[in-house]
FIMAR-703892 format. One line per 8 residues: number of its first residue (from 1); their letters; for each residue y, x, z of C-alpha. Coordinates in Angstrom, 2 decimals. Each point is the difference from the previous one (the first is absolute). Layout:
NUM	A	Y,X,Z ~ ... .
//
This chain:
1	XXXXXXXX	96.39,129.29,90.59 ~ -0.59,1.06,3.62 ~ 2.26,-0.04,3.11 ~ 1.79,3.43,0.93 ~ 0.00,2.03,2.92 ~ 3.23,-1.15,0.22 ~ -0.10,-3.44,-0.66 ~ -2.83,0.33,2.66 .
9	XXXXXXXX	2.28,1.37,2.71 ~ 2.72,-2.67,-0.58 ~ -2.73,-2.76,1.12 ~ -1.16,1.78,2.60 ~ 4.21,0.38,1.21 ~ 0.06,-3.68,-0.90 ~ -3.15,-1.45,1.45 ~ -0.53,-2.73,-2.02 .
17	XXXXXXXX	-3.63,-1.34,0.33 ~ -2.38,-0.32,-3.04 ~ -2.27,-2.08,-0.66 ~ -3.56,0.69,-2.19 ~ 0.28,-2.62,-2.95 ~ -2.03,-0.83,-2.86 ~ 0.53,2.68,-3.30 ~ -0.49,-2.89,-2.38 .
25	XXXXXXXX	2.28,-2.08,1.12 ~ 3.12,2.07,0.96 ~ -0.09,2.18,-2.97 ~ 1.44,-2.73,-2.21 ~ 3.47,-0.10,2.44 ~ -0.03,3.90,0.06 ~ -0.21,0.45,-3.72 ~ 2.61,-3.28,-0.29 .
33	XXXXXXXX	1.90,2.18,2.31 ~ 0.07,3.33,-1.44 ~ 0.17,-1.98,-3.66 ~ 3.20,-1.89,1.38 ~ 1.44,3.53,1.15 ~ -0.34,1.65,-3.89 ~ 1.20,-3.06,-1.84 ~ 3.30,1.19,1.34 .
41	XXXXXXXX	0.15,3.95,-0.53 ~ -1.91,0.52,3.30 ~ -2.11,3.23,-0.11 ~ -3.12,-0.56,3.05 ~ -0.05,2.68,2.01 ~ -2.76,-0.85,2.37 ~ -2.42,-2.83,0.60 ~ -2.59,-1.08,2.40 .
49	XXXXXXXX	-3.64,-1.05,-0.75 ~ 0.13,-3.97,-0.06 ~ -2.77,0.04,3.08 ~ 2.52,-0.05,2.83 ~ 3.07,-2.01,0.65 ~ 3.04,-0.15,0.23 ~ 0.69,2.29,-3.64 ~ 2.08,2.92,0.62 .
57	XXXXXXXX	1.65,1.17,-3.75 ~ 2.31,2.33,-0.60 ~ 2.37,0.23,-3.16 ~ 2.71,1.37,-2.02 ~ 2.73,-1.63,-1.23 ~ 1.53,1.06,-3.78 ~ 2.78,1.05,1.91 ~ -2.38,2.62,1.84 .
65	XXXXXXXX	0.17,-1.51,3.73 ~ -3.25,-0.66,1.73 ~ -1.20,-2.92,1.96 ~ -2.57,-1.32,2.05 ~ -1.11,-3.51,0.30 ~ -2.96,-1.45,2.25 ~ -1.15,-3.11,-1.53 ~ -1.83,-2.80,2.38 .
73	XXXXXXXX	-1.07,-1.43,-3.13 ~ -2.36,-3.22,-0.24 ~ -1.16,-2.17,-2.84 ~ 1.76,-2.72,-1.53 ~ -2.26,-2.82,-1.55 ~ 0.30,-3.95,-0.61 ~ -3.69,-0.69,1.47 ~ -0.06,-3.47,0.44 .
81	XXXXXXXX	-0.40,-1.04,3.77 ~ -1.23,-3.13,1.97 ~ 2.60,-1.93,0.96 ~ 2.72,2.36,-1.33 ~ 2.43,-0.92,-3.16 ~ -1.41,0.71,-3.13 ~ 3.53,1.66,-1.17 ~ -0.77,2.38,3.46 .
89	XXXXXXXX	-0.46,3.89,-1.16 ~ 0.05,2.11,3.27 ~ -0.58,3.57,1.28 ~ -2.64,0.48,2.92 ~ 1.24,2.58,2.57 ~ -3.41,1.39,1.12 ~ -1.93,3.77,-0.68 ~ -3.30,0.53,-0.52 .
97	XXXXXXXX	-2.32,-1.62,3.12 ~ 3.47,-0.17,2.20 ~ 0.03,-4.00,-0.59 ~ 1.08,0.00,3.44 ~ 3.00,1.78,2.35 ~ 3.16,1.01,-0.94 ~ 1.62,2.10,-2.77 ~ 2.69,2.43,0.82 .
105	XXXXXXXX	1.86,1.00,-2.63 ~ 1.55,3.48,0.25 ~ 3.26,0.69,-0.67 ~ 1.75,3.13,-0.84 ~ 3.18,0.56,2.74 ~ 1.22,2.43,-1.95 ~ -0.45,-2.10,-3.28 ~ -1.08,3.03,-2.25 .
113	XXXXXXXX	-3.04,-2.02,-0.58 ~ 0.41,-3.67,-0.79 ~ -2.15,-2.63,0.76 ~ -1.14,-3.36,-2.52 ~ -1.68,-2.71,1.26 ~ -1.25,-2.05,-2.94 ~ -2.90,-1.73,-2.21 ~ -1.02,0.73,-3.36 .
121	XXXXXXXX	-1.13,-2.31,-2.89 ~ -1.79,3.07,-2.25 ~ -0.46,-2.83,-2.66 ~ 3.41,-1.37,-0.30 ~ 1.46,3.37,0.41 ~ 2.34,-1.17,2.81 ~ 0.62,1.00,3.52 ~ 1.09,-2.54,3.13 .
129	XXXXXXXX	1.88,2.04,2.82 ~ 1.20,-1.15,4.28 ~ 1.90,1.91,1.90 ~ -2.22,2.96,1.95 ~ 2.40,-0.67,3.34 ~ -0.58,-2.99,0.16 ~ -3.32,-0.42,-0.81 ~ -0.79,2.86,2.97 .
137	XXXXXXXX	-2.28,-0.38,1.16 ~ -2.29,-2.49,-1.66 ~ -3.49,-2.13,0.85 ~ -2.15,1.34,-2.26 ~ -1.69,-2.92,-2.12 ~ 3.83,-1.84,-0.23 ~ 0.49,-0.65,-3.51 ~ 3.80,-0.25,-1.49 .
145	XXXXXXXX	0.00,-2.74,-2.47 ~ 2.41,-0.79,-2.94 ~ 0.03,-2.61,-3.17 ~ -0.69,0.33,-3.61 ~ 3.45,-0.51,-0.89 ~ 0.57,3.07,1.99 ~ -2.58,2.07,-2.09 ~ 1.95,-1.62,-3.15 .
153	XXXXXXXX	3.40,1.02,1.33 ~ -1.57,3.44,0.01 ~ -1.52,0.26,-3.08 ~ 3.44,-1.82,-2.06 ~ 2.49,2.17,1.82 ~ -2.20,3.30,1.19 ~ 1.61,-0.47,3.40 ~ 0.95,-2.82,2.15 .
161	XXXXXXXX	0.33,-0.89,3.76 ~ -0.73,-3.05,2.27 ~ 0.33,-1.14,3.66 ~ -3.47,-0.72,2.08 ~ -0.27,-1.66,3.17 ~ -2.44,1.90,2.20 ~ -1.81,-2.85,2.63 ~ -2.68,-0.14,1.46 .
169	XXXXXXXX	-2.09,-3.46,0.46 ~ 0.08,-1.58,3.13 ~ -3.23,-0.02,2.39 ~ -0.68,-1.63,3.08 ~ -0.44,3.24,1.87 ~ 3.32,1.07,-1.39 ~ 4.05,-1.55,1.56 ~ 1.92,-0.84,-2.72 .
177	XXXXXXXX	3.18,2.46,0.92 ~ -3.05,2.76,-0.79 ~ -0.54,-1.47,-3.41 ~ 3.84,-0.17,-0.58 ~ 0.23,3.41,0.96 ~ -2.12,1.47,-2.94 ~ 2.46,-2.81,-2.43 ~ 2.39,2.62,-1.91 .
185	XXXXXXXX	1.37,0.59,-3.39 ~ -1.46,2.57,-1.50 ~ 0.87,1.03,-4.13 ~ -2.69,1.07,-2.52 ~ 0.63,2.11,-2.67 ~ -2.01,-0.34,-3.38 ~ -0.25,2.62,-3.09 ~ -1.65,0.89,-2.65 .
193	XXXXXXXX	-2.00,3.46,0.01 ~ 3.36,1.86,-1.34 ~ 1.63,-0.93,2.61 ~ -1.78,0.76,2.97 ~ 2.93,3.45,0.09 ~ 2.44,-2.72,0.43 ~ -1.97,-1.24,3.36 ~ -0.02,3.66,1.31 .
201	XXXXXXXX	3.69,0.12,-0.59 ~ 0.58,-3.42,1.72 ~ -1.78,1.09,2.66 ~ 1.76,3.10,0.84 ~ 3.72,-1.77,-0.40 ~ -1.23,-3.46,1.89 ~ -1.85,1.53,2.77 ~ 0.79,-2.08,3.06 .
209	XXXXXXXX	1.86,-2.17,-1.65 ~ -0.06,-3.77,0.97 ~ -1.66,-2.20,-2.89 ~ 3.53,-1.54,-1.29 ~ 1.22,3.71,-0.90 ~ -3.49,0.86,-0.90 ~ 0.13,-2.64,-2.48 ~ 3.33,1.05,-0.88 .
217	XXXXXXXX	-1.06,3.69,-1.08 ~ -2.97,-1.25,-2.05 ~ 2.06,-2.06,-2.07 ~ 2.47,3.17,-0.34 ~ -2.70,2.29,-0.61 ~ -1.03,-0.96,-3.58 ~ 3.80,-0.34,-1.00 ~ 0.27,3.88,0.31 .
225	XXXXXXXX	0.53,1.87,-3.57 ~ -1.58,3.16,1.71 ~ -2.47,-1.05,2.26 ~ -2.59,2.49,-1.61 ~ 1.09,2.25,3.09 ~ -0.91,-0.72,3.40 ~ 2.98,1.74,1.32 ~ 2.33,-2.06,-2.80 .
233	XXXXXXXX	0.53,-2.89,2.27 ~ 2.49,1.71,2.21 ~ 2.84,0.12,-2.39 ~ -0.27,-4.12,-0.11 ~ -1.14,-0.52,3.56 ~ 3.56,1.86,0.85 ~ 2.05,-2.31,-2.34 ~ -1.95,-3.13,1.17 .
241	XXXXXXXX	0.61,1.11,3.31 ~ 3.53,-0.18,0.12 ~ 1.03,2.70,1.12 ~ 0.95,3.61,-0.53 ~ -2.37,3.15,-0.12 ~ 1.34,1.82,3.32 ~ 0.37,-3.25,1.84 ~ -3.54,-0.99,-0.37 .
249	XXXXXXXX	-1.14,3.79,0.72 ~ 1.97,0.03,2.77 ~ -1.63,-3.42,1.14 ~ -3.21,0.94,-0.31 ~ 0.49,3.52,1.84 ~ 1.30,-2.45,2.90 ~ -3.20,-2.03,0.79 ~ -3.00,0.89,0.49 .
257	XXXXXXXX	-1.71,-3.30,-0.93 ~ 1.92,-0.53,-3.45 ~ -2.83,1.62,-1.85 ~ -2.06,-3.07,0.53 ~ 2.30,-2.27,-0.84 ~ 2.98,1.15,-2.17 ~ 1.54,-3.48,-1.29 ~ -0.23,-1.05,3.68 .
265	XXXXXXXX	2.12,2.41,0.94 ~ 2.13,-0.28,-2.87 ~ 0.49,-3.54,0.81 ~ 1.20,0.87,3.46 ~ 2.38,2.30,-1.18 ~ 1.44,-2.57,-2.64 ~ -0.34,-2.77,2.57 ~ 1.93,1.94,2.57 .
273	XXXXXXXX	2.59,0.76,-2.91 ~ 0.68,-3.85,-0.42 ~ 0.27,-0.74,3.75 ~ 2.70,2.86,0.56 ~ 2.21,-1.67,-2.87 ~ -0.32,-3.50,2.49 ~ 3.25,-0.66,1.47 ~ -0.35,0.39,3.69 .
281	XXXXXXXX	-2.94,1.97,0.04 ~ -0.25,3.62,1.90 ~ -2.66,2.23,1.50 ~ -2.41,-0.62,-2.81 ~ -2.90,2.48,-0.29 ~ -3.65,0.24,-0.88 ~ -2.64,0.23,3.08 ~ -2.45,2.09,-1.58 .
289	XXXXXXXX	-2.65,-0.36,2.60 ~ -3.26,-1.07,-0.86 ~ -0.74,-3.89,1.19 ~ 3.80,-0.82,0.74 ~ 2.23,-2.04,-2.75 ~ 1.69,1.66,-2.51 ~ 3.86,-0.11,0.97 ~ 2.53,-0.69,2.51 .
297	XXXXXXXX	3.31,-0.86,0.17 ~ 2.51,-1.85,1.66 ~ 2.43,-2.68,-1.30 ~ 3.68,-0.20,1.89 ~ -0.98,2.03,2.28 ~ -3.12,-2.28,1.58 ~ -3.04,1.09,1.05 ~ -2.18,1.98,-2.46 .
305	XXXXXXXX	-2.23,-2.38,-2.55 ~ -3.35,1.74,-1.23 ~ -0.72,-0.57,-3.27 ~ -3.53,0.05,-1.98 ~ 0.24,0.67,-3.60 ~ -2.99,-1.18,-2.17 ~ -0.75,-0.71,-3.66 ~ -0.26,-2.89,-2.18 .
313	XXXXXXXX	-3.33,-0.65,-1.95 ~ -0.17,0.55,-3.86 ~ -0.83,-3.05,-0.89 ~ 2.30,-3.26,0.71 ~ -1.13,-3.34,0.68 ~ -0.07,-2.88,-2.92 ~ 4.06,-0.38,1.01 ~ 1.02,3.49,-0.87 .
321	XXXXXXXX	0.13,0.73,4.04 ~ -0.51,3.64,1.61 ~ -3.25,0.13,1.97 ~ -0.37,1.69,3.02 ~ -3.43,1.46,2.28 ~ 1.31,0.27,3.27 ~ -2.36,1.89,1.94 ~ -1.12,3.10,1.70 .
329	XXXXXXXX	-2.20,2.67,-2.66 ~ -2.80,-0.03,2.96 ~ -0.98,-2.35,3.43 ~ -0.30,2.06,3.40 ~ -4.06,-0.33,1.03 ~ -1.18,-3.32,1.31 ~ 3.61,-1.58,-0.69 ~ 0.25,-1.56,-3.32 .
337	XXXXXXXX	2.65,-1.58,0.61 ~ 2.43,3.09,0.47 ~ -0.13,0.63,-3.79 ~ 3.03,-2.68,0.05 ~ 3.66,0.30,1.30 ~ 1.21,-1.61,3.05 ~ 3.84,-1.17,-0.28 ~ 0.96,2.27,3.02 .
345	XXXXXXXX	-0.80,2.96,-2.41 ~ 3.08,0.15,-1.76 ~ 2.54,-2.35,-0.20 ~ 0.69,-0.05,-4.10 ~ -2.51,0.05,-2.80 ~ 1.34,2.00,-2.90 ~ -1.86,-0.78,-3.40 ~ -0.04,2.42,-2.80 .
353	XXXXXXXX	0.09,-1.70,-3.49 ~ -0.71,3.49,-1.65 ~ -3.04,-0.97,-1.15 ~ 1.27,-3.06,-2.04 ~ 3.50,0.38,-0.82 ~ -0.53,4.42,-0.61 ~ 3.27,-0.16,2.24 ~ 0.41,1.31,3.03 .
361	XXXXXXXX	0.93,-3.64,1.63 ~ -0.35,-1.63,3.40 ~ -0.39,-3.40,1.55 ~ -0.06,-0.40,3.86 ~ -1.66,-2.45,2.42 ~ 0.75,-0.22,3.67 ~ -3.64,0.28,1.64 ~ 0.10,-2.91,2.40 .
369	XXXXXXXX	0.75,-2.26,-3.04 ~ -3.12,1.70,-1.86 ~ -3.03,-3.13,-0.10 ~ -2.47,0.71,2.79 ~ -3.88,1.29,-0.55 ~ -2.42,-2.71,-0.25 ~ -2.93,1.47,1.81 ~ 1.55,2.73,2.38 .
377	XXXXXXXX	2.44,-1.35,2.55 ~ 3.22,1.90,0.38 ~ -0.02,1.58,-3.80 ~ 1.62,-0.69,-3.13 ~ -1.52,-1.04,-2.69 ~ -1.26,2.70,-3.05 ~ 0.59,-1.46,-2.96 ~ 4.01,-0.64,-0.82 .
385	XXXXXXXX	1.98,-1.37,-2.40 ~ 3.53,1.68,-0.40 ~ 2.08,-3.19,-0.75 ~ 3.02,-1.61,1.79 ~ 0.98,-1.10,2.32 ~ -3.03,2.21,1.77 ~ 1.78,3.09,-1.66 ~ 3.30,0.88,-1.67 .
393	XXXXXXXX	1.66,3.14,-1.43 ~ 2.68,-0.56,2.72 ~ -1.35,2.23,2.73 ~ 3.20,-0.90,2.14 ~ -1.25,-3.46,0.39 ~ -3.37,1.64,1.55 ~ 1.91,2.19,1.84 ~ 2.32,-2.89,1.64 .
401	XXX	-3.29,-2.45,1.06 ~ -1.09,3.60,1.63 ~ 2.92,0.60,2.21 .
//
């Protein structure tokens, strides 16, 4: 099934870069693809010859709305490898000859084309999925790894979800701040073949997202009676949401950056809900300007307090704790070390437990108690746990040790 004019023009709008790539071996993922796509109503509209990558397919949903996905797609195998765990399967992120250089991975502004980012295991019929943002761009030849009890999770459950650490080793030639920079949580997403529809779904409502809420909406997604329809998810992304249909429209009309990240934004707007309600508290608005905290506000009438709201991981530690990775999505050039907060960035630390408790909660920190990087002088550390005394629901204790 050949690529439209159309389809044509939209990658030349685009400008994503292909890549020539063996027939043989990407024709398995496209058929897995377009196989995944029909095992839930799909109807393929068009489809590229598997000789170039990234895959561009277009489809039809039973409900009659079209879509358009481009697939970096690699494949998944459990090859056993020199000094490498022999439960180790992996993805290798490399086209073709390209073993070396980077990957850019395109994405879509406008989102009417979505963009997966996964490997595929045509044998066990299951699919391993990262996050296209995050993974842009990419060293071609970096493999992403995962276990065999993640492969089993997959095949018992036809969907599950898992934290990764992304590091890099350290080298001589390398500091170590610029292998800590490259250390963030990143979540996978498994499925079988049916349920690679679910992955384009997640990643048109998690777009942006940071990995705890991520997490969060893969979890959610599966749960859905009706998520046969891409569009299906808005009904319960409303209701998880919290709030009501002309508040959030009106929300979203009001930034122009909410697009990207949605449940940040509706965690501001919940977050700035809760501080109004604090006794003493007045002034209290969102920034909304790109690299400035979140909030301000000012407590009996002191000077104003910025406030940084960020998310909570998935996953808890062994105690049941909320997790936390407190750092910047990217490093300014030749600084490494400015991926990670300074204390005289905001004066209070607002933690989202969304993604744990599915409640819009908060816990606060005062940033000059926060623990203090161990490589970069002058930063905080990136990896938190939200626990007292460090953090309490009791923002006007913050507030007080700020004024």
């Amino acid at each position: 099934m050949s690529l439209p004019e159309s389809a044509i023009g939209i990658e030349s709008a685009l400008g994503w870069k292909t890549y020539p790539v063996s027939r043989r071996a990407k024709d398995p993922l496209l058929r897995f693809i377009i196989g995944g796509l029909e095992m839930r109503g799909c109807r393929v509209l068009s489809a590229p010859e598997p000789n170039r990558a990234p895959l561009y397919v277009v489809f039809e949903t039973p409900g009659g709305e079209r879509h358009g996905i481009l697939a970096y797609a690699f494949l998944a195998n459990t090859r056993l490898t020199r000094n490498r765990p022999d439960d180790e399967h992996r993805f290798q992120i490399k086209y073709g000859s390209e073993l070396k250089g980077i990957l850019e991975i395109t994405i879509d502004p406008h989102a009417l084309i979505t963009t997966i980012f996964l490997g595929i295991d045509p044998m066990r019929g299951v699919f391993v999925a990262a996050d296209p943002l995050m993974n842009n761009p990419s060293p071609m030849s970096r493999s992403v790894e995962f276990k065999t009890e993640h492969i089993d999770m997959i095949l018992t459950s036809g969907w599950a979800a898992w934290e990764r650490e992304r590091r890099r080793p350290k080298t001589k030639d390398r500091p170590v701040a610029d292998v800590d920079e490259d250390t963030r949580i990143q979540v996978l997403v498994g499925g079988t073949q049916e349920h690679l529809l679910d992955l384009i779904l997640l990643e048109r409502i998690a777009r942006g997202l940071d990995p705890g809420e991520r997490h969060l909406v893969a979890d959610s997604i599966v749960r859905r009676p009706d998520r046969g329809a891409v569009k299906s998810a808005s009904h319960k992304l409303l209701q998880e949401l919290g709030l009501p249909a002309e508040a959030l429209l009106d929300l979203i009309e009001g930034a122009g950056r909410l697009k990207m990240a949605v449940r940040g934004w509706v965690a501001e707007q919940h977050l700035e809900d809760t501080l109004r309600r604090v006794p003493g508290v007045s002034e209290c608005h969102r920034i909304n300007e790109e690299g400035q905290p979140d909030l301000s506000l000012r407590w009996r009438h002191g000077p104003p307090i910025l406030i940084e709201c960020k998310n909570v991981l998935r996953k808890t530690d062994r105690l049941g704790r909320p997790r936390m990775d407190f750092q910047r999505t990217r490093a300014s050039k030749g600084d490494p070390c400015s991926r990670y907060y300074m204390s005289s960035d905001f004066g209070v630390l607002a933690a989202c437990l969304h993604a744990v408790t599915e409640k819009w909660w908060f816990a606060f920190a005062a940033t000059r108690e926060l623990p203090p990087h161990g490589h970069c002088p002058g930063r905080l550390a990136s990896n938190l746990t939200v626990v007292e005394p460090l953090f309490t629901n009791r923002p006007e204790l913050v507030f007080y040790k700020c004024s």
